[in-house]
C-alpha positions as CSV (number, residue, x, y, z in Angstrom):
1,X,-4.7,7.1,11.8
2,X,-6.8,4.5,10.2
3,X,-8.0,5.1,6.4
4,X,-9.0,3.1,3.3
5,X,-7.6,4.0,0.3
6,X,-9.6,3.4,-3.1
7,X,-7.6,1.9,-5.7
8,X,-8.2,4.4,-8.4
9,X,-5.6,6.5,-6.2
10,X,-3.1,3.6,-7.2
11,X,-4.5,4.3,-10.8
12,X,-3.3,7.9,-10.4
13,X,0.2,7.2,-9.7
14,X,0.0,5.2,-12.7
15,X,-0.8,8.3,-15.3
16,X,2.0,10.2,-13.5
17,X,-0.1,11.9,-10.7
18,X,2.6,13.3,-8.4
19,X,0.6,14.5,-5.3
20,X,-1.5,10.7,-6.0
21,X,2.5,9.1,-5.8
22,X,3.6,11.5,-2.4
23,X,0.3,10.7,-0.8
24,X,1.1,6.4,-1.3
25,X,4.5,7.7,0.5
26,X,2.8,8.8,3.4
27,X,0.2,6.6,3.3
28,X,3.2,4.1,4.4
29,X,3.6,5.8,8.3
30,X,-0.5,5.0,8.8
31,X,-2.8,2.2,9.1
32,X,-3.8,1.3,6.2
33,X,-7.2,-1.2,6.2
34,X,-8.0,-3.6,3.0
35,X,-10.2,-6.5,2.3
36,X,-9.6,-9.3,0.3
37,X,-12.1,-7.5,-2.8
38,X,-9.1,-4.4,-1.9
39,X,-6.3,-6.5,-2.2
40,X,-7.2,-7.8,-5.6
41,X,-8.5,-4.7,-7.4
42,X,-4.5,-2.7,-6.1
43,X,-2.4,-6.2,-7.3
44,X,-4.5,-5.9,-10.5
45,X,-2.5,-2.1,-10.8
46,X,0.8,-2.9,-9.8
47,X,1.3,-3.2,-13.8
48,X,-0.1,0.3,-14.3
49,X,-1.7,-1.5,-17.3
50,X,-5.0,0.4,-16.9
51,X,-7.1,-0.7,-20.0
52,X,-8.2,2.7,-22.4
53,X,-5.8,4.8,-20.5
54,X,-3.2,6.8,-21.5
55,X,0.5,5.2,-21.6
56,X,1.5,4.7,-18.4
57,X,4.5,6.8,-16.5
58,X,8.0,4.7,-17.1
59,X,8.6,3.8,-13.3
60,X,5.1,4.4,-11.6
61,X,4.8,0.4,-11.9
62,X,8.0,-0.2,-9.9
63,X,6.9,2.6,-7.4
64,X,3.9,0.7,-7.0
65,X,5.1,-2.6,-6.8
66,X,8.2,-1.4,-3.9
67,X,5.2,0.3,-2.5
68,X,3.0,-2.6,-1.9
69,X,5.7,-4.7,-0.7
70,X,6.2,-2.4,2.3
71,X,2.6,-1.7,3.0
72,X,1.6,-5.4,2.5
73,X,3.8,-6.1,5.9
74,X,1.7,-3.4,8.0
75,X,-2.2,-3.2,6.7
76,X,-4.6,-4.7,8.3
77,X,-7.3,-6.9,6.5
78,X,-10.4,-6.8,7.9
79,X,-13.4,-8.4,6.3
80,X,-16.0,-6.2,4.0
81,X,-19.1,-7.3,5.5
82,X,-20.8,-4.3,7.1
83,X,-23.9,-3.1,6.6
84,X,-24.0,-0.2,4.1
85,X,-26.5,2.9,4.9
86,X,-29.5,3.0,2.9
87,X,-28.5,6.2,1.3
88,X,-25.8,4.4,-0.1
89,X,-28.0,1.3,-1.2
90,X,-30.5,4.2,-2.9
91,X,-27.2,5.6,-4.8
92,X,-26.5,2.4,-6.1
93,X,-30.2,2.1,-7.2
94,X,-29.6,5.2,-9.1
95,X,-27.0,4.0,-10.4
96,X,-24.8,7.4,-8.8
97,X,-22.8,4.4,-6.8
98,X,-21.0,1.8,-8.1
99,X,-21.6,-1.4,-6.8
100,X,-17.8,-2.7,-6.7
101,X,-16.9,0.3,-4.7
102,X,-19.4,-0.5,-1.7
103,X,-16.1,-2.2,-0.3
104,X,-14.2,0.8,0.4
105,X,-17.9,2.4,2.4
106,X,-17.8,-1.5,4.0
107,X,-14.1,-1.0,5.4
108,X,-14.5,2.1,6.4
109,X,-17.5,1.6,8.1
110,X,-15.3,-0.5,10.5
111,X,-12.9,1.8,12.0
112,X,-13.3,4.3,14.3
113,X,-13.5,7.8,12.8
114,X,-12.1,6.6,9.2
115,X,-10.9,8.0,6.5
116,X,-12.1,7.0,2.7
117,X,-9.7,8.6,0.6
118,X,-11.2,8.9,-3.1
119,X,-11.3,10.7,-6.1
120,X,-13.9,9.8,-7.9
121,X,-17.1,11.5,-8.5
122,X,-19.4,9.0,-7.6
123,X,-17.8,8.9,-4.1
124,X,-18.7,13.0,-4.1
125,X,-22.3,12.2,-4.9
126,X,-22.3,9.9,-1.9
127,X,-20.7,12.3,0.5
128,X,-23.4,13.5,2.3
129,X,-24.2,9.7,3.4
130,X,-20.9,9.0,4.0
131,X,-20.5,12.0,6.7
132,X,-23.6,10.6,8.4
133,X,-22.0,7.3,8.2
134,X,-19.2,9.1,10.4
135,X,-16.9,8.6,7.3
136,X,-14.4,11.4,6.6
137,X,-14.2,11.4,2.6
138,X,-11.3,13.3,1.7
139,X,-9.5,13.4,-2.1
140,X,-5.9,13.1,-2.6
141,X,-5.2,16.8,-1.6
142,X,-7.2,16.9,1.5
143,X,-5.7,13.4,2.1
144,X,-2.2,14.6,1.9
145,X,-3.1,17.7,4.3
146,X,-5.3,15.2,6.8
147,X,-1.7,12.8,6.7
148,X,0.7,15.6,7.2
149,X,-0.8,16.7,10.4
């Protein structure tokens, strides 16, 4: 199964998010696809320092670290250069999409029948264009359920 996972989800693991941390653990057994833009925002969480956040979990850092080293050996990187839908350009307009998380839409956009998983609300907003886009938006949840079939 091929899926992009926003980094946020590494964010998660961070404040102690246990279903965020089982989800990374499965995550491992799929194809994972990044980008270079990717790549950097989940080294920048390995730390779990997450500026204005609450204290980090003792532990989720080293989880996150052993979990990247193992991933890092099986992901493919493809390059975040497709076009985006013009829903999406209107929701960034609007200011309901951020403009640094285009990326994940631009990855995803690449595989066959992917799978964003993300939390965030903006990437609800956007889920209407992403279905048309053919991209299956799921939250950590619905990710874990989608990866345990």
């Amino acid at each position: 199964m091929e899926l992009v996972l926003d980094a946020n989800i590494l964010g998660e693991v961070c404040r102690g998010n246990k279903e965020a941390k089982k989800l990374l653990e499965n995550v491992k057994e799929h194809n994972l696809k990044i980008s270079k833009e990717i790549l950097k925002e989940y080294k920048r969480l390995l730390t779990c320092k997450i500026p204005n956040a609450e204290m980090p979990i003792e532990g989720n850092g080293r989880f996150l670290k052993e979990w990247f080293t193992i991933v890092e050996k099986k992901w493919k990187k493809v390059k975040a250069d497709a076009e985006i839908p013009i829903c999406i350009e209107r929701l960034i307009q609007s200011r309901d999409f951020g403009k640094k998380d285009v990326v994940y839409v631009q990855v995803a956009l690449k595989m066959n029948n992917g799978i964003l998983i993300a939390q965030e609300y903006h990437f609800r907003t956007a889920q209407v264009c992403l279905d048309s886009a053919d991209i299956k938006l799921l939250d950590i949840s619905a990710g874990l359920l989608e990866l345990n079939k």
